[in-house]
PATORKE-197203 format. One line per field, with one value per residue (C-alpha): x, y, z negated; residue number from 1; residue in one letter. Coordinates in nm, 2 decimals. Layout:
xx: (X_...)
yy: (Y_...)
zz: (Z_...)
n: (NUM_...)
res: (a_...)
This chain:
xx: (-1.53_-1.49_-1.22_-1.07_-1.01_-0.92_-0.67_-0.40_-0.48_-0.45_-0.14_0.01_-0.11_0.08_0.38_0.39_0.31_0.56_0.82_0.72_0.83_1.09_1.23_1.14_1.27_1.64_1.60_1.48_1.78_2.03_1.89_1.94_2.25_2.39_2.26_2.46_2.77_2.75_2.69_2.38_2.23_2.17_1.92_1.60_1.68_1.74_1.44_1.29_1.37_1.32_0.98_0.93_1.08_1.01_0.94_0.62_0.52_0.26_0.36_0.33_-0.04_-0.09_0.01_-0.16_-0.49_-0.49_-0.37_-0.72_-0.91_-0.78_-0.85_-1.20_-1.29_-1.10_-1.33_-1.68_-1.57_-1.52_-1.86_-2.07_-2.18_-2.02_-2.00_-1.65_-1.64_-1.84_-1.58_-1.75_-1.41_-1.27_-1.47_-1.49_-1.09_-1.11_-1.36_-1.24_-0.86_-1.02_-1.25_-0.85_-0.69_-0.99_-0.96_-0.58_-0.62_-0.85_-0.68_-0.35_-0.52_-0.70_-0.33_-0.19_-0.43)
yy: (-1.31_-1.05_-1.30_-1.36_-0.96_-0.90_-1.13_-1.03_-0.66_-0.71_-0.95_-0.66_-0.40_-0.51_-0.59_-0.23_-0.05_-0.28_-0.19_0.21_0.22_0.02_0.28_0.57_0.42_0.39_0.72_0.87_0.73_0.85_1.17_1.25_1.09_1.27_1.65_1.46_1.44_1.76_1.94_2.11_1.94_2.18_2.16_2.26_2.00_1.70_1.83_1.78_1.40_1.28_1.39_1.23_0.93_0.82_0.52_0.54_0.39_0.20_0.04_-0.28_-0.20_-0.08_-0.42_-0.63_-0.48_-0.55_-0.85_-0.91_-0.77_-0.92_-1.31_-1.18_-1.14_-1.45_-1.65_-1.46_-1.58_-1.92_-1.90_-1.75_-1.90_-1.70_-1.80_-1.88_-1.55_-1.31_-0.99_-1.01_-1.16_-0.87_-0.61_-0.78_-0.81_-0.45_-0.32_-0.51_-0.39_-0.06_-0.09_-0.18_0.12_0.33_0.18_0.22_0.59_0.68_0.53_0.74_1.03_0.98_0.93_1.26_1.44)
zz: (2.03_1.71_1.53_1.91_1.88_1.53_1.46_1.72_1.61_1.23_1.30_1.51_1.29_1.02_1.19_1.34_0.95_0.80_1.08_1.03_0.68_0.67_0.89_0.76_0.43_0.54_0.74_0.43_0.25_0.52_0.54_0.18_0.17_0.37_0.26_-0.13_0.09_0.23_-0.06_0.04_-0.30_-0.55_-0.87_-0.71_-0.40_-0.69_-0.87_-0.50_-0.46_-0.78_-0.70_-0.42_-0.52_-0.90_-0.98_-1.15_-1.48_-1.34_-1.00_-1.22_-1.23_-0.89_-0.74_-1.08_-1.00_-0.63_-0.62_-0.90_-0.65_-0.38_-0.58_-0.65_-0.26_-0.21_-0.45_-0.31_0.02_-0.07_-0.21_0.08_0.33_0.66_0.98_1.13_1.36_1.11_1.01_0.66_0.51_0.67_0.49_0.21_0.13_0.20_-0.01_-0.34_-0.22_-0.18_-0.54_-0.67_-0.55_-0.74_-1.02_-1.06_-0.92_-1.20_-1.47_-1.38_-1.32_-1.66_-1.80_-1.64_-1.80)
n: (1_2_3_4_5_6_7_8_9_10_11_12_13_14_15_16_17_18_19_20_21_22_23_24_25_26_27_28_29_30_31_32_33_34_35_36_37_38_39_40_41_42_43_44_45_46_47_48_49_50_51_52_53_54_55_56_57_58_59_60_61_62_63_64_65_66_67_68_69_70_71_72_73_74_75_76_77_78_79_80_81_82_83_84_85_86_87_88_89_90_91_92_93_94_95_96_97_98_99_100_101_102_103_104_105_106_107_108_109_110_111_112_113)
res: (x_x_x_x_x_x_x_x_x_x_x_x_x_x_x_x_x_x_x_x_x_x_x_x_x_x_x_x_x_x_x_x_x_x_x_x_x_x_x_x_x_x_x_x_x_x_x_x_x_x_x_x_x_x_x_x_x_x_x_x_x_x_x_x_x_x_x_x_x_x_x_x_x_x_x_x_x_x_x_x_x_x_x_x_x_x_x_x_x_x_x_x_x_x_x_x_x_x_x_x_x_x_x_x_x_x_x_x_x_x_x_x_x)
């Protein structure tokens, strides 16, 4: 019954977050667009948005190292032996995507410094 629940919700889930900022990425881009064209950009405003909206040096990183950690919880699963409707795989992908975000957070945060 879990797996019965889950899947539709995850499916959903992501189909809603994926929707959301793909949204509030072209609204984003309007909106400053826009304040450019009208001229209500001024230093501080740029200074603003570039921000918000660097590319950082390490997004090559970000997605390398949870994409690792990602594989490694693949691999456990395929060795453990879980039953068909356990949410183990679940919690599993998430902790080692979670242990991957860590990492990367404390290696930039150790580079900022």
């Amino acid at each position: 019954m879990n797996g019965e629940f889950l899947m539709p919700l995850s499916i959903l889930g992501s189909f809603g977050l994926s929707l959301y900022w793909f949204t509030r990425a072209i609204t984003d881009y309007q909106l400053k667009k826009r304040m450019i064209e009208k001229g209500f950009v001024n230093d501080d405003t740029q200074a603003i948005f570039k921000a918000h909206h660097t590319p950082g040096r390490y997004g090559s990183l970000k997605w390398g190292l949870l994409t690792l950690f990602g594989g490694v919880a693949l691999i456990l699963m395929e060795y453990l032996d879980v039953n068909v409707n356990s949410p183990l795989p679940y919690g599993l992908v998430a902790v080692s995507l979670s242990i991957g975000f860590l990492v990367y957070y404390f290696i930039i945060k150790k580079d900022v410094k």
